[in-house]
C-alpha positions as CSV (number, residue, x, y, z in Angstrom):
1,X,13.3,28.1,33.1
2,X,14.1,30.5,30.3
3,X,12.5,30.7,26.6
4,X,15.8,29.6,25.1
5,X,15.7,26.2,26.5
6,X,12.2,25.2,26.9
7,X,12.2,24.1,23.0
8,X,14.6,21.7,23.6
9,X,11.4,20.3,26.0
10,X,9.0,20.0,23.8
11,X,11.8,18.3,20.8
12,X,12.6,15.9,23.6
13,X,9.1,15.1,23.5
14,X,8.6,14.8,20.3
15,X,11.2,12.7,19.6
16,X,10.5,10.8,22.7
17,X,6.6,9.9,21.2
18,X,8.3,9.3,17.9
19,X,10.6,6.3,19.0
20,X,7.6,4.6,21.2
21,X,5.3,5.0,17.9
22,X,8.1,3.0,16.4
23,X,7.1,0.1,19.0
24,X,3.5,0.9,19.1
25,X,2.6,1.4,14.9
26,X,-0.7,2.7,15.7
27,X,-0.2,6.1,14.7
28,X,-1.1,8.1,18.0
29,X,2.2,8.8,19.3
30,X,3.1,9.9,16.0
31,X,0.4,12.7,16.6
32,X,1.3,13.7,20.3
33,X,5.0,14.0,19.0
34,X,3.8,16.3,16.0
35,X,1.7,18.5,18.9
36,X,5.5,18.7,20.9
37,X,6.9,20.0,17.9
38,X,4.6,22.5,17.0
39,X,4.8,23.3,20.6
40,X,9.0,23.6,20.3
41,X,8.8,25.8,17.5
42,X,5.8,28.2,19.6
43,X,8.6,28.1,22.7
44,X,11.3,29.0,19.7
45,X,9.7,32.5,19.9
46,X,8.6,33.0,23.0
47,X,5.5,31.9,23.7
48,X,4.7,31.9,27.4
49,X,4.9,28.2,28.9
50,X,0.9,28.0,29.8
51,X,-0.1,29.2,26.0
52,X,2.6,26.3,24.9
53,X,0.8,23.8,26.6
54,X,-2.7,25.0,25.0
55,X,-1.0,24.7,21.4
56,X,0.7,21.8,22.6
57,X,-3.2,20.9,23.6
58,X,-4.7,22.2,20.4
59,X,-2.5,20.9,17.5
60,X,-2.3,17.0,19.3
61,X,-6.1,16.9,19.0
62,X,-6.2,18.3,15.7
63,X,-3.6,15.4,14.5
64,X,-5.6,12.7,16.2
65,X,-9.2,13.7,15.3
66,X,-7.9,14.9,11.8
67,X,-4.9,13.0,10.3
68,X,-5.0,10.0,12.3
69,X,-8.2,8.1,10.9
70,X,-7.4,8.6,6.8
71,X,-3.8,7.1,8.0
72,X,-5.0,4.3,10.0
73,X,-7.2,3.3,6.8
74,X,-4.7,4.0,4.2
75,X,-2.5,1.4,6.7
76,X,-5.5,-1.2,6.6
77,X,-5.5,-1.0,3.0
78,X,-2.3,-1.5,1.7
79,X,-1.9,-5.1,1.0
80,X,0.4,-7.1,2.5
81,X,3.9,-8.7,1.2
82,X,3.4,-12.4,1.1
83,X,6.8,-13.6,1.9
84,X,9.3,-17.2,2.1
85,X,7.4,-20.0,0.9
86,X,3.6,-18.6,1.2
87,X,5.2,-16.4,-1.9
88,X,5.7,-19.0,-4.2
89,X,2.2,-20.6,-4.0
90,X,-0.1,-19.7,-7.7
91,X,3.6,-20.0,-9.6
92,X,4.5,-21.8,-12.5
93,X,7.0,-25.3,-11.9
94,X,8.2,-27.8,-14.6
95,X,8.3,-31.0,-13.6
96,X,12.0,-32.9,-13.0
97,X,11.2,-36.1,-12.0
98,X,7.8,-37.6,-12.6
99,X,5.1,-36.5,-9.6
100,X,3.4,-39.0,-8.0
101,X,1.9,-39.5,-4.5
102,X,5.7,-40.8,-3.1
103,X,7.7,-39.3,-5.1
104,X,8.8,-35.8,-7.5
105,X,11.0,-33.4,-8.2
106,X,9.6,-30.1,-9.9
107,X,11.6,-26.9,-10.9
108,X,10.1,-23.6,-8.7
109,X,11.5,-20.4,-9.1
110,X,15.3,-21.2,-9.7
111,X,15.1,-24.2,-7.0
112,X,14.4,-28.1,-7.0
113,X,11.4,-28.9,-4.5
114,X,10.3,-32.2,-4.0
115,X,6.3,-32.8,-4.8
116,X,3.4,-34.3,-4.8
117,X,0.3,-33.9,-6.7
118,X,-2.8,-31.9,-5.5
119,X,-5.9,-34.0,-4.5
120,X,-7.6,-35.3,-7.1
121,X,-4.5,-35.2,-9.5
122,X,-2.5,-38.8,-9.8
123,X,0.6,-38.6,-11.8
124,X,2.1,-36.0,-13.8
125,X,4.6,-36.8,-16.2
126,X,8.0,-34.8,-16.5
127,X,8.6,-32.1,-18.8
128,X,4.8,-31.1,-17.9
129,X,3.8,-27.2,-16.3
130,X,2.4,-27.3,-12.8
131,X,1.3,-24.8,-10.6
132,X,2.0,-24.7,-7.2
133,X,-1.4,-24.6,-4.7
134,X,0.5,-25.3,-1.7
135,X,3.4,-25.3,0.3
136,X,3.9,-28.7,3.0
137,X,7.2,-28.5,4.7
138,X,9.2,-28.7,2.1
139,X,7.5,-30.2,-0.5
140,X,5.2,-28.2,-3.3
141,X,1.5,-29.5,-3.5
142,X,1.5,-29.0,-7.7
143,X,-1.8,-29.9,-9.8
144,X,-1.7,-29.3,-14.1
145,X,-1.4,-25.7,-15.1
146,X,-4.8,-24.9,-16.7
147,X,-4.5,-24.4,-20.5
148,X,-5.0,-21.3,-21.5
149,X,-8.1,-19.8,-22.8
150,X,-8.6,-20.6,-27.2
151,X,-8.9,-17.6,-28.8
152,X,-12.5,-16.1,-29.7
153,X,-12.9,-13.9,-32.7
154,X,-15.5,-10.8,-32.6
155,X,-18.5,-10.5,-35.4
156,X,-16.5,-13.3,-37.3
157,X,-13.7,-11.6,-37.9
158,X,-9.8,-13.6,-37.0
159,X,-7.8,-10.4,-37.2
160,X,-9.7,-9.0,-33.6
């Protein structure tokens, strides 16, 4: 096979271990296709097909042992999207319709959800801030919104 077409090779290669690291999200593919394309680029110029494989070789392992781990923990570490209805649990709802264990209606995030109180909570009247602490089906668990914290003043002073 000539040197003029043995890039394409290694680029089919790459992009080849690119689209399965697509599937697979654990970042080794991704590696092995950066190794083919360092390899394309040493068949570019003419390297001789056995010292292509030995870069090919070289700069995979360098990717896996070098790159891979910090990326794997930088994956582990970025927090997660809570999404649908697990995203409107610890918001703020106004009561509708007065919330009791059978019955409620309770404004959430531009929508009317029917409720019921948290345990431990009976009634709560309407006009009244809720928050949500859970999502049932279709029906927001809501307890009181705590109030909010009185001021404190420093060394006596009300203007701190």
């Amino acid at each position: 096979m000539e040197w003029d077409t043995q890039w394409l090779l290694w680029l089919a290669a790459a992009l080849t271990a690119a689209l399965i690291e697509i599937v697979s999200l654990d970042f080794f593919f991704i590696m092995i296709a950066g190794g083919a394309l360092v390899a394309s680029g040493a068949a570019a110029v003419g390297v001789p097909v056995s010292l292509q494989v030995i870069i090919f070789a070289v700069s995979s392992g360098a990717l896996l042992f070098g790159a891979r781990p910090p990326l794997k923990q930088w994956a582990r570490n970025t927090p997660s999207l809570t999404t649908n209805a697990a995203a409107l649990v610890g918001r703020s709802a106004q009561v509708l319709e007065t919330v009791t264990d059978h019955t409620g209606l309770v404004k959430l995030h531009g929508e009317i959800w029917t409720a019921r109180p948290a345990p431990g909570h009976s009634q709560l009247e309407v006009g009244s801030a809720v928050l949500v602490v859970q999502i049932d089906g279709a029906t927001a668990v809501v307890a009181p919104e705590p109030a909010p914290p009185a001021p404190h003043f420093l060394e006596g002073n009300p203007t701190q």
